[in-house]
C-alpha positions as a Markdown table, in Angstrom:
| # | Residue | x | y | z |
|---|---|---|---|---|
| 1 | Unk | 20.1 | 6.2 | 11.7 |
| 2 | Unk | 22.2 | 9.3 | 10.1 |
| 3 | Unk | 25.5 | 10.5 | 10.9 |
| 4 | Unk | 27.0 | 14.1 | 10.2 |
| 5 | Unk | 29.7 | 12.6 | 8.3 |
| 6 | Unk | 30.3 | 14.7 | 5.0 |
| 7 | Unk | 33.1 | 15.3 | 2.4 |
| 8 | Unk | 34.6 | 18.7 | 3.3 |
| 9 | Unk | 33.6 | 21.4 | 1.1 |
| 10 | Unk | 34.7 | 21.9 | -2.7 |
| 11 | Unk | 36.4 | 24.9 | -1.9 |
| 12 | Unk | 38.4 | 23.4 | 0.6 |
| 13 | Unk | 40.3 | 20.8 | -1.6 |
| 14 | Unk | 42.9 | 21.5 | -4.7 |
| 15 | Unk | 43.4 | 18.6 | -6.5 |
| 16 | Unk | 47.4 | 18.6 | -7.8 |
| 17 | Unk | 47.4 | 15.7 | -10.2 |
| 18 | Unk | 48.7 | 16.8 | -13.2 |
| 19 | Unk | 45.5 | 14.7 | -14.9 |
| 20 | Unk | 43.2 | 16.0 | -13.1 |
| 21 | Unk | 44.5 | 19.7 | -13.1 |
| 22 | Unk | 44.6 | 19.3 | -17.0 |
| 23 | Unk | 40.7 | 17.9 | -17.0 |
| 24 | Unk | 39.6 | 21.1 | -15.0 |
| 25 | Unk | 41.4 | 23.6 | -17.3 |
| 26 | Unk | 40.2 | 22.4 | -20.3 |
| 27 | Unk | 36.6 | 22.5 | -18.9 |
| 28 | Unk | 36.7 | 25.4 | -17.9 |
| 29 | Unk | 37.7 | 26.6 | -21.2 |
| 30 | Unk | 34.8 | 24.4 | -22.7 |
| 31 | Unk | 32.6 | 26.7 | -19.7 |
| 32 | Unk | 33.6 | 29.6 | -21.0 |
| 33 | Unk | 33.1 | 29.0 | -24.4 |
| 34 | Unk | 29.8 | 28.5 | -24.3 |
| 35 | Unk | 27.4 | 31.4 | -24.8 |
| 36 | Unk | 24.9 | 31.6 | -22.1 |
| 37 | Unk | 22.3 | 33.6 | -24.8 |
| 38 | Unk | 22.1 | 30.9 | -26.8 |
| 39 | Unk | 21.8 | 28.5 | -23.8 |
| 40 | Unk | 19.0 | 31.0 | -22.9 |
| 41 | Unk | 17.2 | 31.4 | -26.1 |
| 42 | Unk | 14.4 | 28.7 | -25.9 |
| 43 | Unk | 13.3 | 30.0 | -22.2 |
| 44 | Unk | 13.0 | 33.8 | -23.7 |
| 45 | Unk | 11.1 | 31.9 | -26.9 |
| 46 | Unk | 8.5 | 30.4 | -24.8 |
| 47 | Unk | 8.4 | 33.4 | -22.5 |
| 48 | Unk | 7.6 | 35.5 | -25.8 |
| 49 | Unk | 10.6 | 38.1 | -25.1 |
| 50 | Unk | 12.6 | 39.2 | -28.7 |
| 51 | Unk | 16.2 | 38.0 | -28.4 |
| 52 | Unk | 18.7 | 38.0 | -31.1 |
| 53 | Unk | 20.5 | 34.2 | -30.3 |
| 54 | Unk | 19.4 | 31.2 | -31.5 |
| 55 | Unk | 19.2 | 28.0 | -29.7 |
| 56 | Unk | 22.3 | 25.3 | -29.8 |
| 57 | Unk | 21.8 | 22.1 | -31.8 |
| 58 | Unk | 21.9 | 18.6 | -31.0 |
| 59 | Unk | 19.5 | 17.5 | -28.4 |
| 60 | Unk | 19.3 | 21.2 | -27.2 |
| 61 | Unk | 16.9 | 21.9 | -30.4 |
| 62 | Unk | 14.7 | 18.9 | -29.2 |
| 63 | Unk | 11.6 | 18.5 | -27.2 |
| 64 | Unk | 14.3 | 17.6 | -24.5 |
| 65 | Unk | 16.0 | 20.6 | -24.1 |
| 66 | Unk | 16.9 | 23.0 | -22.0 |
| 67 | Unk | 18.4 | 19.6 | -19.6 |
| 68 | Unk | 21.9 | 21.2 | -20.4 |
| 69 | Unk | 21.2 | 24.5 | -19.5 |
| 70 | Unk | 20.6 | 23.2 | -16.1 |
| 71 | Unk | 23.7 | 21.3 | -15.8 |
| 72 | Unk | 25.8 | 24.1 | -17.5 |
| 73 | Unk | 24.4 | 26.0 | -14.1 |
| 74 | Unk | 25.2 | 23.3 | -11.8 |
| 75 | Unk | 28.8 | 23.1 | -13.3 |
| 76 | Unk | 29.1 | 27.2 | -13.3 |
| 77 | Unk | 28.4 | 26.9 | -9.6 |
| 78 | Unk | 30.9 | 24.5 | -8.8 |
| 79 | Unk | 33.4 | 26.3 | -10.6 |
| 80 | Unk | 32.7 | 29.3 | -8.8 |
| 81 | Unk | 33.6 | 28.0 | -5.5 |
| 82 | Unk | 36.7 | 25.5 | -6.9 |
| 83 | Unk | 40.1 | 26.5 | -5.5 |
| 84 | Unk | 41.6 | 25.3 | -8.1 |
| 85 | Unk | 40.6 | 27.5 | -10.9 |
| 86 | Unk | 42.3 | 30.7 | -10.9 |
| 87 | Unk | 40.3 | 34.1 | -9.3 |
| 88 | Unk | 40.7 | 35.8 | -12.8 |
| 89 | Unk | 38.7 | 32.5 | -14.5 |
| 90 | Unk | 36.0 | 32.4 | -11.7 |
| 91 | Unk | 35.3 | 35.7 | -11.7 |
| 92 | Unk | 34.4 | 35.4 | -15.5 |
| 93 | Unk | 32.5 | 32.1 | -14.8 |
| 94 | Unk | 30.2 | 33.9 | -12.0 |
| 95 | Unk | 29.6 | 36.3 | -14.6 |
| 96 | Unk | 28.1 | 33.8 | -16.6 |
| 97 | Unk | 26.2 | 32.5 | -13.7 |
| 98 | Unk | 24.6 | 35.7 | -13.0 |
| 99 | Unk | 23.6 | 36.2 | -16.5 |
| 100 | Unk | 22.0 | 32.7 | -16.3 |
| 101 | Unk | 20.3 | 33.1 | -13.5 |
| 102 | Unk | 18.8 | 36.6 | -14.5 |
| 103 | Unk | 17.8 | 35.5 | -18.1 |
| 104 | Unk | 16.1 | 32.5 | -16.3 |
| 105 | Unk | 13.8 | 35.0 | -13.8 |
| 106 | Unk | 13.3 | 37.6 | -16.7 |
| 107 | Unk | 11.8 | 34.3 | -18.6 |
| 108 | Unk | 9.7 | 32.9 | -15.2 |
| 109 | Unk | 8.5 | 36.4 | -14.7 |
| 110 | Unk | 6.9 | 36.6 | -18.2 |
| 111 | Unk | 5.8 | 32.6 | -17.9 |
| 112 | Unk | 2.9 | 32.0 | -20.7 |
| 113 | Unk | 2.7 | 28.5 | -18.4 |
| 114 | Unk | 1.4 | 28.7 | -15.0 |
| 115 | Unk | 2.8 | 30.9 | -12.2 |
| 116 | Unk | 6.1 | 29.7 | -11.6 |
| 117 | Unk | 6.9 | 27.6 | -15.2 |
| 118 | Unk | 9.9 | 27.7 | -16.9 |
| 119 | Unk | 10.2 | 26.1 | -19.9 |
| 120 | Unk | 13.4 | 25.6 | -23.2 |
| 121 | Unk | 12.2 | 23.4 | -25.2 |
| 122 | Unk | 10.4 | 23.8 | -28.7 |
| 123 | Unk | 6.8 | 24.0 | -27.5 |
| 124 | Unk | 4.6 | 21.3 | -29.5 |
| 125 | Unk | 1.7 | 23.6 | -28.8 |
| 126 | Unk | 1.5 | 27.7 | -28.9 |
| 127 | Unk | -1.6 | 27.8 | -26.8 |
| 128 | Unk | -0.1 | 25.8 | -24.1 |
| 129 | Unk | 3.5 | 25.6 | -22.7 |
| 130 | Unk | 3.3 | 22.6 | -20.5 |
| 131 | Unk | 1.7 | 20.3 | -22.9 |
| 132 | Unk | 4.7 | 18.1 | -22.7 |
| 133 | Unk | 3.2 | 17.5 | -19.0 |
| 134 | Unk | 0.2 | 17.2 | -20.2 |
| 135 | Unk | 1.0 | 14.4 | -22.7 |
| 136 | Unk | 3.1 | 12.3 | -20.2 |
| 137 | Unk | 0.0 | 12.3 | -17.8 |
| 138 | Unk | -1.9 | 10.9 | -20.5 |
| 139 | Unk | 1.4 | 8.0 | -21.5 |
| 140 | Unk | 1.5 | 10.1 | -25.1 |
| 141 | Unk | 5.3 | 9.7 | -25.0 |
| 142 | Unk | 6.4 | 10.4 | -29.1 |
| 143 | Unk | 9.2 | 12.0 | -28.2 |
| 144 | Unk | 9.9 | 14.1 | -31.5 |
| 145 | Unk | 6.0 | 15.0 | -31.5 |
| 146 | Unk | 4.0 | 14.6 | -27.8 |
| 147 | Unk | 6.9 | 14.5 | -25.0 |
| 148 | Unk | 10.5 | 13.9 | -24.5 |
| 149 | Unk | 10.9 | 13.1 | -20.5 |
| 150 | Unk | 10.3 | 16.5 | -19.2 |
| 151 | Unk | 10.4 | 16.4 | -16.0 |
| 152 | Unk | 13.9 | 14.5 | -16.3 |
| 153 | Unk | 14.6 | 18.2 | -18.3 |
| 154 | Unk | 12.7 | 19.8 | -15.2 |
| 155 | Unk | 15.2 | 18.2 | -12.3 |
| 156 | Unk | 18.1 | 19.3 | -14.4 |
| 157 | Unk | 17.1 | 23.0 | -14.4 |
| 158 | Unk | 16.0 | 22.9 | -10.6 |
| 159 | Unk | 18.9 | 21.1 | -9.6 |
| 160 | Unk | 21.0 | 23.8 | -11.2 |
| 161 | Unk | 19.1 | 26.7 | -9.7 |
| 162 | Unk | 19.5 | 25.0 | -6.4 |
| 163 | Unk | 23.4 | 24.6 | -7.1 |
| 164 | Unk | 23.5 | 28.2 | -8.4 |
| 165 | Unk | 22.3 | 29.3 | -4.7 |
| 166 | Unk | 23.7 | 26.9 | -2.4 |
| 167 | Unk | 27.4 | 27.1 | -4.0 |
| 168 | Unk | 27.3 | 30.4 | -5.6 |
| 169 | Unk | 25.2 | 32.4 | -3.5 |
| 170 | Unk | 22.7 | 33.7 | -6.0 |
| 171 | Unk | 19.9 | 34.6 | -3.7 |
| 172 | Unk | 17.5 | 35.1 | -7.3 |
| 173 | Unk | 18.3 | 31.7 | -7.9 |
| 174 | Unk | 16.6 | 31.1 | -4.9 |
| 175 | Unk | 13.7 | 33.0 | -5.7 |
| 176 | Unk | 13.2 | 32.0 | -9.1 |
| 177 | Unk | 13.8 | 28.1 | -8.2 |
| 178 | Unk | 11.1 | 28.5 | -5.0 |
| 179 | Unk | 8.5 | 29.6 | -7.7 |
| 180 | Unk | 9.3 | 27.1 | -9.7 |
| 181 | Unk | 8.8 | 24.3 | -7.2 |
| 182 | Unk | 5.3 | 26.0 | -6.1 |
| 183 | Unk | 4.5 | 25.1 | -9.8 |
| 184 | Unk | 5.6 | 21.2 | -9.1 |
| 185 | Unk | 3.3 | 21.0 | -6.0 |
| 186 | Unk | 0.7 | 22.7 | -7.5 |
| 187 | Unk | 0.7 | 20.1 | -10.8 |
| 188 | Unk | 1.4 | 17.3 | -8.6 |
| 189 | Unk | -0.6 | 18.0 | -6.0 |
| 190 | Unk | -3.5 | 17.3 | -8.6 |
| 191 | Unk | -2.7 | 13.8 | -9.8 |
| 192 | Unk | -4.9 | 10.8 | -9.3 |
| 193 | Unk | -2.9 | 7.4 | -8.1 |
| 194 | Unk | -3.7 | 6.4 | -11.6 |
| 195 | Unk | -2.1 | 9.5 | -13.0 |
| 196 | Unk | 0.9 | 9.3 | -10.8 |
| 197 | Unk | 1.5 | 5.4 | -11.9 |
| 198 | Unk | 1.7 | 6.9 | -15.3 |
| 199 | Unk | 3.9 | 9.4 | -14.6 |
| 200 | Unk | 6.1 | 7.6 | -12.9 |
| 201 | Unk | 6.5 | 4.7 | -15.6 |
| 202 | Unk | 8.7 | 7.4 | -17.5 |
| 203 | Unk | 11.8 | 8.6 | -17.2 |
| 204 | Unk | 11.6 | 11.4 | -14.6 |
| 205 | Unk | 15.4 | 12.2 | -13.2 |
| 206 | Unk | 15.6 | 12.8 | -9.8 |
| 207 | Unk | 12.6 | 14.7 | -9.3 |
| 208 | Unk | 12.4 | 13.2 | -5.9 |
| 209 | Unk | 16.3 | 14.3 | -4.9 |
| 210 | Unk | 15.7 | 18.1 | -5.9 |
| 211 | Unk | 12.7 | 18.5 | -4.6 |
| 212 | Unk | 13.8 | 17.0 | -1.1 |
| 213 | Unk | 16.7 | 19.2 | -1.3 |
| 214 | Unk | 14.6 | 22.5 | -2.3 |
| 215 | Unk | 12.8 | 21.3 | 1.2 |
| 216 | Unk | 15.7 | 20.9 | 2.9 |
| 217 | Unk | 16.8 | 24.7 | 1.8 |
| 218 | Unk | 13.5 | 26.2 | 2.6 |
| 219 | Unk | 12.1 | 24.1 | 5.3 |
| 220 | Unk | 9.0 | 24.4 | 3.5 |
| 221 | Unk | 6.7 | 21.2 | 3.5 |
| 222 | Unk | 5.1 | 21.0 | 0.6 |
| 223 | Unk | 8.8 | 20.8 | -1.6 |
| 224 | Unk | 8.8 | 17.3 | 0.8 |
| 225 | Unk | 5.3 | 16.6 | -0.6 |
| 226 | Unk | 5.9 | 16.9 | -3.9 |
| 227 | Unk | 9.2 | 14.8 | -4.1 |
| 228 | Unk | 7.2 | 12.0 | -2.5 |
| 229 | Unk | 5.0 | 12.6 | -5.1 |
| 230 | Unk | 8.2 | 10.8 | -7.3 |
| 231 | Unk | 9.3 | 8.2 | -4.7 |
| 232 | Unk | 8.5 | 4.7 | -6.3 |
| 233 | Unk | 6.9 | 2.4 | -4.0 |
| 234 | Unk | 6.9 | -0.1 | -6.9 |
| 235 | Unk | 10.8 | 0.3 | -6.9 |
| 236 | Unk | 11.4 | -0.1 | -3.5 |
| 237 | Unk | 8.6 | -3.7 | -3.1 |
| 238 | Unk | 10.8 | -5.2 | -6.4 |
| 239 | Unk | 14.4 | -4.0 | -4.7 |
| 240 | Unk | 12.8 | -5.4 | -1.4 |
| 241 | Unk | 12.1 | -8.7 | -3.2 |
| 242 | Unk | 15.6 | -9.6 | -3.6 |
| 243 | Unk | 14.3 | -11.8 | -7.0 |
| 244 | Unk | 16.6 | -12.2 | -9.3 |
| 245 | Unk | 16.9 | -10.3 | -12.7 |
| 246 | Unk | 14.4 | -8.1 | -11.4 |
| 247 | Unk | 16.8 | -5.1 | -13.0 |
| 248 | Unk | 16.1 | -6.9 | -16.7 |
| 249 | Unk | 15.1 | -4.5 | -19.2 |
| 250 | Unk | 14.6 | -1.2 | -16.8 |
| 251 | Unk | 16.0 | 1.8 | -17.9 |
| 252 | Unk | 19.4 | 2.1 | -16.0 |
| 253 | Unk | 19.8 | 6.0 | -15.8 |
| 254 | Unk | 16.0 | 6.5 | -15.2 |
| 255 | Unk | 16.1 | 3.3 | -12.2 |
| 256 | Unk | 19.3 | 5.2 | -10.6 |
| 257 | Unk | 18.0 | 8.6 | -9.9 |
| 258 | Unk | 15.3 | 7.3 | -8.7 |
| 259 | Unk | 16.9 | 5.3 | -6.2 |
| 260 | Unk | 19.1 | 8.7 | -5.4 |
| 261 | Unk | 15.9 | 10.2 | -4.4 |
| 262 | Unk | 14.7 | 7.7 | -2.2 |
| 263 | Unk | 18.4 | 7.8 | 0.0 |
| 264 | Unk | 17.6 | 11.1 | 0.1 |
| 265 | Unk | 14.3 | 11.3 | 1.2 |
| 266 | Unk | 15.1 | 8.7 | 3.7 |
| 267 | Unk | 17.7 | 11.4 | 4.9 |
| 268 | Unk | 15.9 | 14.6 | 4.6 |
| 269 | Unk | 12.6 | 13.0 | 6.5 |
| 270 | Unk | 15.3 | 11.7 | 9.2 |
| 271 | Unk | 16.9 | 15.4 | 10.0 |
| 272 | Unk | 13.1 | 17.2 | 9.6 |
| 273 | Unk | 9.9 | 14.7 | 9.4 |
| 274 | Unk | 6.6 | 16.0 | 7.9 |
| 275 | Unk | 3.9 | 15.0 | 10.0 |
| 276 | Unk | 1.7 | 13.7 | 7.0 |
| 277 | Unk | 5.0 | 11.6 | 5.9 |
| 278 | Unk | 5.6 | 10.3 | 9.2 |
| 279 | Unk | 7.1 | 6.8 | 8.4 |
| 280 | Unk | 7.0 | 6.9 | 4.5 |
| 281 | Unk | 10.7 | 6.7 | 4.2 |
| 282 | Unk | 11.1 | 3.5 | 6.6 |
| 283 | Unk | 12.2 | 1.1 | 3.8 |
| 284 | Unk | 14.3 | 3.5 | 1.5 |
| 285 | Unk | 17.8 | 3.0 | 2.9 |
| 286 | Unk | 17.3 | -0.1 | 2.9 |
| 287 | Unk | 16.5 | -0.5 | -0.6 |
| 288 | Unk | 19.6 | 1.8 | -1.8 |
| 289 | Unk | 21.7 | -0.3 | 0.1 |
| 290 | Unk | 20.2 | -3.1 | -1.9 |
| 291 | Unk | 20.0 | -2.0 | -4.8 |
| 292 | Unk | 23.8 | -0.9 | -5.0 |
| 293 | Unk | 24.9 | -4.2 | -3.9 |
| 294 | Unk | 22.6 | -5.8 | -7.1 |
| 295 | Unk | 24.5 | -2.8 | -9.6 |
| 296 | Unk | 27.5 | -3.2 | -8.2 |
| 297 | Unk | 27.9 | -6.9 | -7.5 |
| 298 | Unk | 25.8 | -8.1 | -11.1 |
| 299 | Unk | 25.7 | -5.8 | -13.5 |
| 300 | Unk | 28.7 | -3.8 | -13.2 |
| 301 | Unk | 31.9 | -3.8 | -15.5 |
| 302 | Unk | 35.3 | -4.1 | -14.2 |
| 303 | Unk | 35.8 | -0.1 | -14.5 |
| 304 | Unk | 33.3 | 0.7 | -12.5 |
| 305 | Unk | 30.4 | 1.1 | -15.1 |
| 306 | Unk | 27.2 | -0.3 | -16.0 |
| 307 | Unk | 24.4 | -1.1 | -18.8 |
| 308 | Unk | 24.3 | -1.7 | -22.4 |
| 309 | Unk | 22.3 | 0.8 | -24.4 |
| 310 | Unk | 21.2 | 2.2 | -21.5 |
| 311 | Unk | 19.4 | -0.5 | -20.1 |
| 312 | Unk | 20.2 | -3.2 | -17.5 |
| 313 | Unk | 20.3 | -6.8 | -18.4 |
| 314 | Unk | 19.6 | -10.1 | -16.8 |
| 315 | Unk | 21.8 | -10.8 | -13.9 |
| 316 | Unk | 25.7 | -11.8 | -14.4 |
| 317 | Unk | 25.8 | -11.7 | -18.2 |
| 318 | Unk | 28.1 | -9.2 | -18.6 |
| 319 | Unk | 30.3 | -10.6 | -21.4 |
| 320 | Unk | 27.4 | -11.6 | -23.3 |
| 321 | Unk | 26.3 | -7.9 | -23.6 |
| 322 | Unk | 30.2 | -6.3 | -24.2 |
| 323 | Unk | 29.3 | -3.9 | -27.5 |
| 324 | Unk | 29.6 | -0.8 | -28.4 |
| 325 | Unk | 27.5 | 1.3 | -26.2 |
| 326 | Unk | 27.8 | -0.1 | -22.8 |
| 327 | Unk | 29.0 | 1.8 | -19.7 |
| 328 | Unk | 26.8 | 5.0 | -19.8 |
| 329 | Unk | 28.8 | 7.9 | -18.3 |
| 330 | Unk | 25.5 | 9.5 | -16.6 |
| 331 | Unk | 25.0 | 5.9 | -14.8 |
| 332 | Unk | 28.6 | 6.0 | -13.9 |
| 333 | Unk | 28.0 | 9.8 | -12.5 |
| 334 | Unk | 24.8 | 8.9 | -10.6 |
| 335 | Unk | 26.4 | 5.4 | -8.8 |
| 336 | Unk | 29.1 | 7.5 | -7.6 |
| 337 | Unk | 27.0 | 9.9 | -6.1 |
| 338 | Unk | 24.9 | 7.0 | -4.6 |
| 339 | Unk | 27.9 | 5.7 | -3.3 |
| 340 | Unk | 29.0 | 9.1 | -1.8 |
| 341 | Unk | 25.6 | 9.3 | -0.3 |
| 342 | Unk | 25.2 | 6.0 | 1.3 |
| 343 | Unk | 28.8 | 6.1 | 2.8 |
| 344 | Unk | 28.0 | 9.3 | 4.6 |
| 345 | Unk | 25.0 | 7.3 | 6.4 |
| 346 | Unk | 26.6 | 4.2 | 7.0 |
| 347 | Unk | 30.5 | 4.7 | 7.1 |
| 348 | Unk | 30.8 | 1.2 | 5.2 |
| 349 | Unk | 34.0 | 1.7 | 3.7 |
| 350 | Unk | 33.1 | -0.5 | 0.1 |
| 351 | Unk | 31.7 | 2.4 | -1.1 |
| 352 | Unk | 34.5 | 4.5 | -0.6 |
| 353 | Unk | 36.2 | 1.3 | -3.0 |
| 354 | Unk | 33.9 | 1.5 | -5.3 |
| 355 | Unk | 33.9 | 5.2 | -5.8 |
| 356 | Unk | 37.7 | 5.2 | -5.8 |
| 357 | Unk | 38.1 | 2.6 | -8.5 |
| 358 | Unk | 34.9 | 3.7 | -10.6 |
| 359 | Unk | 36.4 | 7.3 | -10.5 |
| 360 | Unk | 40.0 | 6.8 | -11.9 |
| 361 | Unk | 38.6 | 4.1 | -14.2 |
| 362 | Unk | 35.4 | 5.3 | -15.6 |
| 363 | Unk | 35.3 | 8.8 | -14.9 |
| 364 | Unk | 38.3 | 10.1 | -15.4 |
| 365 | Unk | 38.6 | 8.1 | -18.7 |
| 366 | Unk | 35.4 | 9.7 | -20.3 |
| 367 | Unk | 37.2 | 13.1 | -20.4 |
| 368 | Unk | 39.3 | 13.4 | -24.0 |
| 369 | Unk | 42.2 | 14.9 | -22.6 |
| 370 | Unk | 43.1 | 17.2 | -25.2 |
| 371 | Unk | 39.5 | 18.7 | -25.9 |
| 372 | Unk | 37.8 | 18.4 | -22.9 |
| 373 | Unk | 34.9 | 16.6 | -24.8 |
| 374 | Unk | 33.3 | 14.0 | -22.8 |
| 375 | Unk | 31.8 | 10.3 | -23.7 |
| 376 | Unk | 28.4 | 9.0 | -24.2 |
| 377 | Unk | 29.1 | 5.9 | -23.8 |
| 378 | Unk | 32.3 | 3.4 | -23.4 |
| 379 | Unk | 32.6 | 0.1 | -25.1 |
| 380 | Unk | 33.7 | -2.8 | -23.4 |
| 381 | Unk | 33.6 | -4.9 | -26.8 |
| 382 | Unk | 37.0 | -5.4 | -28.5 |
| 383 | Unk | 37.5 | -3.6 | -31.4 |
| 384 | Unk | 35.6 | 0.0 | -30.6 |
| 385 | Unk | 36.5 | 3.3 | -29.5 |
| 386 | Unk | 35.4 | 5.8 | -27.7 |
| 387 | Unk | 33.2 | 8.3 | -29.4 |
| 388 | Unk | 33.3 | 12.1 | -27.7 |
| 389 | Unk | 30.7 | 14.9 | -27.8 |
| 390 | Unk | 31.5 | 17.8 | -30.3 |
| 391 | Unk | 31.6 | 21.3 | -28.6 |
| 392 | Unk | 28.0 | 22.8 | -29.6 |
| 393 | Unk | 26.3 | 20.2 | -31.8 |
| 394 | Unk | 25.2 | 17.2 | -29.5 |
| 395 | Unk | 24.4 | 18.3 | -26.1 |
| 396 | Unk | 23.8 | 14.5 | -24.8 |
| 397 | Unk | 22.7 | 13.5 | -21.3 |
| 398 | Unk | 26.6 | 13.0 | -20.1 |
| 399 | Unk | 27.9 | 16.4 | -22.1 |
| 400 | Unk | 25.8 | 18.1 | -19.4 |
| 401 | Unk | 26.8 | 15.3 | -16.1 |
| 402 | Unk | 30.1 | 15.7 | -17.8 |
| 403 | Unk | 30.4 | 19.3 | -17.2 |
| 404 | Unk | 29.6 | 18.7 | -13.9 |
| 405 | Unk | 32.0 | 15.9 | -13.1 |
| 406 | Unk | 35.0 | 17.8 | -14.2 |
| 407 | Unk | 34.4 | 21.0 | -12.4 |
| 408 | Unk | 33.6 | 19.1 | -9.1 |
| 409 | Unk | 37.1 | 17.5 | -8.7 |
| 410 | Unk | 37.9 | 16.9 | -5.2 |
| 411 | Unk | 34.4 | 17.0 | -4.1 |
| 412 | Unk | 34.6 | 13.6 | -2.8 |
| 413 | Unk | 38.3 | 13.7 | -1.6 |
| 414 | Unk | 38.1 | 14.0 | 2.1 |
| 415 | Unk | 35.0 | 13.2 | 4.7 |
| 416 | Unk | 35.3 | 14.6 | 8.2 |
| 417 | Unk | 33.1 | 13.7 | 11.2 |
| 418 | Unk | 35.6 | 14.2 | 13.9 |
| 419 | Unk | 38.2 | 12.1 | 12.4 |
| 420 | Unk | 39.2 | 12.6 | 8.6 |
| 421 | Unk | 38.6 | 9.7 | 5.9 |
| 422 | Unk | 40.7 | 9.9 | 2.9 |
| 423 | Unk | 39.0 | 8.5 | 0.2 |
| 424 | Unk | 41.2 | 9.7 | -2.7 |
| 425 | Unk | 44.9 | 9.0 | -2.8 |
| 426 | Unk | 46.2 | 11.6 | -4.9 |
| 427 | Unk | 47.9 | 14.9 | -4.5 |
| 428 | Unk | 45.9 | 17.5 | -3.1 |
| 429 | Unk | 46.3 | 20.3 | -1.0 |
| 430 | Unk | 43.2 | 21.7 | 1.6 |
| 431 | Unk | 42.6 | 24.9 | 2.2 |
């Protein structure tokens, strides 16, 4: 079953804590900081236009980039339509949105790809722009000379287009992120189940979440298609299992998304089936609901977060794998938005719990409060601190969910269905 229970919109909630007024601010000034050319300048490299910026450093002069770009839009969007930034500051974050989005169909419309590609990162080959794709189809995954996880790069800029539209209302983004998905159903479309088990052995995102929300936008079937194309069966038999330590060794912020995409699928198929995925998404809420409960209840940190070195462990040996990098923030980020997810279809209120206490704990406490520079990771061993992004030289997985995290305040605040949930207990005013 599904219920129309939802958080009431961004723009209807002003968050008044004096923290969490401070963290907006000083993203915002991080925002609009940042130069959208040089966020740009790999997607008018590949497209072969002349532009005068050069591309940031860190991980946004890798074979990765251009995953940041798409979470700078998401972040713009959200910012656009928070009440709590002042009209003067949105207005000037809008403008960078529409610059974004322009530079983004200027590039698509002079693809060297196929019809529809868009594309940052350093190209390994001249001759063709998508050999990244090509490379992770074969399992040639060097990721400083064959591919760094692009299509986890690829949900990031679609999820941001889609952002930049639904919250913003930049009708190109639409158009540009529509091509762009007829370029996913047309690669994916073409995979062989041998092709697609190799595929999906690598870090991919939430492929399957964008897409089913691109379908959900457009009502057009074959975005549904495609983001079944990233839905896991394998996942969902070992989740199903119930064995023990069946989490060991999996890569936590590639297992998560992946598990996003399945909840939604299971939603998006429930509110508009497909006739040629009738029954496909039978199992899926049921796996997310177990799959939280093994996060949450055996591999979760009393702030809320989860994994060491990115990975999962065994079951319930927490202590024994306290170091320096545990708690990735981009887990923490995706395991609330599970949590928002699955509360809104089952109204089970220990998710509203978890989120609560994850958020003050984990989330609010990987924002340095003076800089507005977020954290990678935070130790749970004694004796380390927390390490925090620089402003233009890193460009990590969790600057970019960071962004978003702190321009999205409130987000999750309120849920309404007839009767009003408060989740958050904090000062707030809604509008």
């Amino acid at each position: 079953m599904t219920t129309k229970l939802s958080a009431l919109p961004l723009g209807s909630i002003v968050m008044r804590d004096q923290y969490l007024e401070n963290a907006l601010d000083k993203e915002i000034d991080y925002l609009l900081s940042l130069d959208v050319g040089r966020f740009l300048a790999g997607f008018y490299e590949n497209a072969g236009i002349s532009t005068p910026y050069v591309r940031y450093g860190g991980w946004e002069n890798k074979l990765i980039a251009g995953h940041c770009p798409g979470h700078y839009l998401s972040a713009l969007a959200q910012a656009s339509c928070n009440a709590g930034v002042s009209t003067d500051r949105r207005n000037k974050i809008r403008q960078k949105l529409v610059r974004m989005v322009d530079g983004l169909k200027e590039c698509q419309q002079n693809s060297k790809g196929r019809p529809g590609f868009l594309w940052a990162a350093p190209l390994i080959s001249k001759e063709n722009p998508e050999a990244q794709f090509d490379n992770v189809e074969r399992g040639k995954l060097n990721i400083k000379t064959e591919a760094w996880v692009p299509w986890y790069t690829m949900h990031k800029i679609i999820a941001g287009l889609l952002d930049a539209y639904t919250l913003a209302g930049n009708e190109d983004a639409l158009t540009v992120v529509t091509k762009l998905g007829d370029w996913v159903y047309e690669r994916v479309s073409q995979w062989s189940d041998a092709t697609q088990r190799i595929v999906l052995g690598i870090e991919y995102g939430g492929m399957n979440d964008c897409l089913y929300n691109l379908y959900r936008v457009t009502g057009d079937t074959r975005y549904a298609v495609a983001a079944h194309k990233f839905d896991e069966q394998s996942l969902v038999n070992s989740i199903l299992s119930e064995q023990a330590n069946y989490l060991d060794g999996k890569h936590a912020n590639t297992t998560i998304p992946k598990v996003i995409g399945l909840l939604n699928g299971f939603i998006s198929l429930k509110a508009a089936p497909v006739a040629e995925l009738e029954n496909v998404a039978i199992d899926y809420l049921y796996a997310a609901e177990l799959f939280w409960e093994r996060v949450v209840e055996h591999h979760t940190y009393v702030t809320g977060g989860n994994s060491e070195w990115e990975h999962f462990g065994r079951d319930d040996v927490l202590n024994a794998e306290r170091t320096n990098a545990n708690c990735e923030t981009c887990n923490t980020y995706n395991m609330l938005k599970l949590s928002r997810m699955l509360f809104a279809v089952t109204k089970d209120v220990k998710y509203l719990d978890f989120y609560e206490g994850t958020y003050y704990n984990a989330i609010w406490s990987s924002q340095n409060p003076e800089t507005g520079m977020t954290t990678y990771f935070q130790p749970m061993a004694s004796g380390y601190f927390k390490v925090y992004s620089s402003a233009e030289n890193h460009f990590w997985c969790c600057t970019g969910s960071g962004m978003e995290s702190f321009t999205k305040l409130g987000d999750s605040a309120v849920y309404f269905d007839g009767d009003y949930y408060l989740e958050q207990y904090l000062s707030m005013r809604v509008e």
